[in-house]
C-alpha positions as CSV (number, residue, x, y, z in Angstrom):
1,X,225.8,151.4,62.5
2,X,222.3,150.7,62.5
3,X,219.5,153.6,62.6
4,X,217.0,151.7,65.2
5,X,217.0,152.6,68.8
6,X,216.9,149.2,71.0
7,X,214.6,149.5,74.0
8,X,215.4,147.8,77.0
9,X,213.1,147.3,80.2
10,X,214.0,147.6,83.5
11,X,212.6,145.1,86.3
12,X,210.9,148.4,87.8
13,X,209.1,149.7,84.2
14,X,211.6,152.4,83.3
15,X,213.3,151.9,80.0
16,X,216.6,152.6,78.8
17,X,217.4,153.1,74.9
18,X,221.2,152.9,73.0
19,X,222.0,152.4,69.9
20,X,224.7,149.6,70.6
21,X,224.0,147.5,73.9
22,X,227.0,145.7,75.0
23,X,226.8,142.5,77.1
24,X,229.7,142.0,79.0
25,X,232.2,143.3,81.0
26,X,235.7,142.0,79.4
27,X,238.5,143.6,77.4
28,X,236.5,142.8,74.2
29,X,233.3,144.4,75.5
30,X,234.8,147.6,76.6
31,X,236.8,147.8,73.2
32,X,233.9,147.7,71.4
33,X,231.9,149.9,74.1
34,X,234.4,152.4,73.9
35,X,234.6,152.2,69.6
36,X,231.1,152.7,69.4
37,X,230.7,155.2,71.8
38,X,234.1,157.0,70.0
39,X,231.6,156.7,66.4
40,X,228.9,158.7,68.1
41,X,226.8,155.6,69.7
42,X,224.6,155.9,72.8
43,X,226.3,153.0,74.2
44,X,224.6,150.8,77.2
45,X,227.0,148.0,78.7
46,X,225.6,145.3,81.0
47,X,228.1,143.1,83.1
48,X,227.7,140.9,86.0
49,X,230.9,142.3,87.5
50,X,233.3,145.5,86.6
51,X,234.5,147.0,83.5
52,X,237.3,145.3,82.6
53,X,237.6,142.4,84.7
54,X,235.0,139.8,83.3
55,X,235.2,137.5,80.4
56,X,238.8,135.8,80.0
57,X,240.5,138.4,82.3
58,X,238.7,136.9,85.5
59,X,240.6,133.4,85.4
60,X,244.0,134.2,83.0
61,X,244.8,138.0,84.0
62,X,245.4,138.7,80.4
63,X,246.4,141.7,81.4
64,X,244.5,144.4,81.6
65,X,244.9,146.9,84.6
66,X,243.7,150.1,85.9
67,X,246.0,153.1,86.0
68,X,245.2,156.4,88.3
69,X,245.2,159.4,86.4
70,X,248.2,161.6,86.4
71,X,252.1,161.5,86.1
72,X,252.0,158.0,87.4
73,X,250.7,156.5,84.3
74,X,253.6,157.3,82.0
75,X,256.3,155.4,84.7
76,X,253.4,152.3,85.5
77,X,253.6,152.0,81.1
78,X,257.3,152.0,81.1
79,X,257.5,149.2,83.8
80,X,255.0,146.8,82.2
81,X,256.7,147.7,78.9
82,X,259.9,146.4,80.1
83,X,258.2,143.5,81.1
84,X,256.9,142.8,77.3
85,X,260.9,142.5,76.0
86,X,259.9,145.4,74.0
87,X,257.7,144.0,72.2
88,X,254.7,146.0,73.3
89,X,253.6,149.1,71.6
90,X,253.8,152.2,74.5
91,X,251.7,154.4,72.3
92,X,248.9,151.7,72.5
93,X,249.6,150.8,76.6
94,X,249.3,155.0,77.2
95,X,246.0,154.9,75.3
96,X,244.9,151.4,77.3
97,X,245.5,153.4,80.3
98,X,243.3,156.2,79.3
């Protein structure tokens, strides 16, 4: 991780500063958002749309999705699981989820 700051001006003269500034809003870019941010990062991540939903999940549903907290999440896993022939890894889908 690099030790400089990057500044970044806003149209109205306030500044922001991160240490990792992530462009885009796909499943790679909030990956490595989230990574960075898990290492300690002050993380800033710029998107034309929402979290998640940009980059190659907008025209092929790749397949991410969004999960309310609570008991739900364990039985919404266990559905898509199914849907994987088991070849999905539930520890990883309950940790997509969170």
């Amino acid at each position: 991780m690099s030790s400089t700051r990057k500044d970044r001006f806003l149209p109205d003269g306030q500044t922001l500063s991160c240490d990792v500034l992530v462009v885009g809003g796909g499943p790679a870019a909030a990956w490595a958002a989230l990574s960075a941010a898990g290492d300690g990062a002050t993380v800033i991540l710029a998107d034309k749309g929402y979290l998640g939903t940009s980059g190659a999940t907008a025209p092929s549903n790749t397949g991410t999705w969004c999960v309310p907290p609570g008991e739900g999440r364990a039985s919404a896993v266990e559905a898509r699981w199914k849907r994987t022939a088991g070849l999905a890894d539930k520890p990883w889908m309950l940790r997509c989820v969170d």
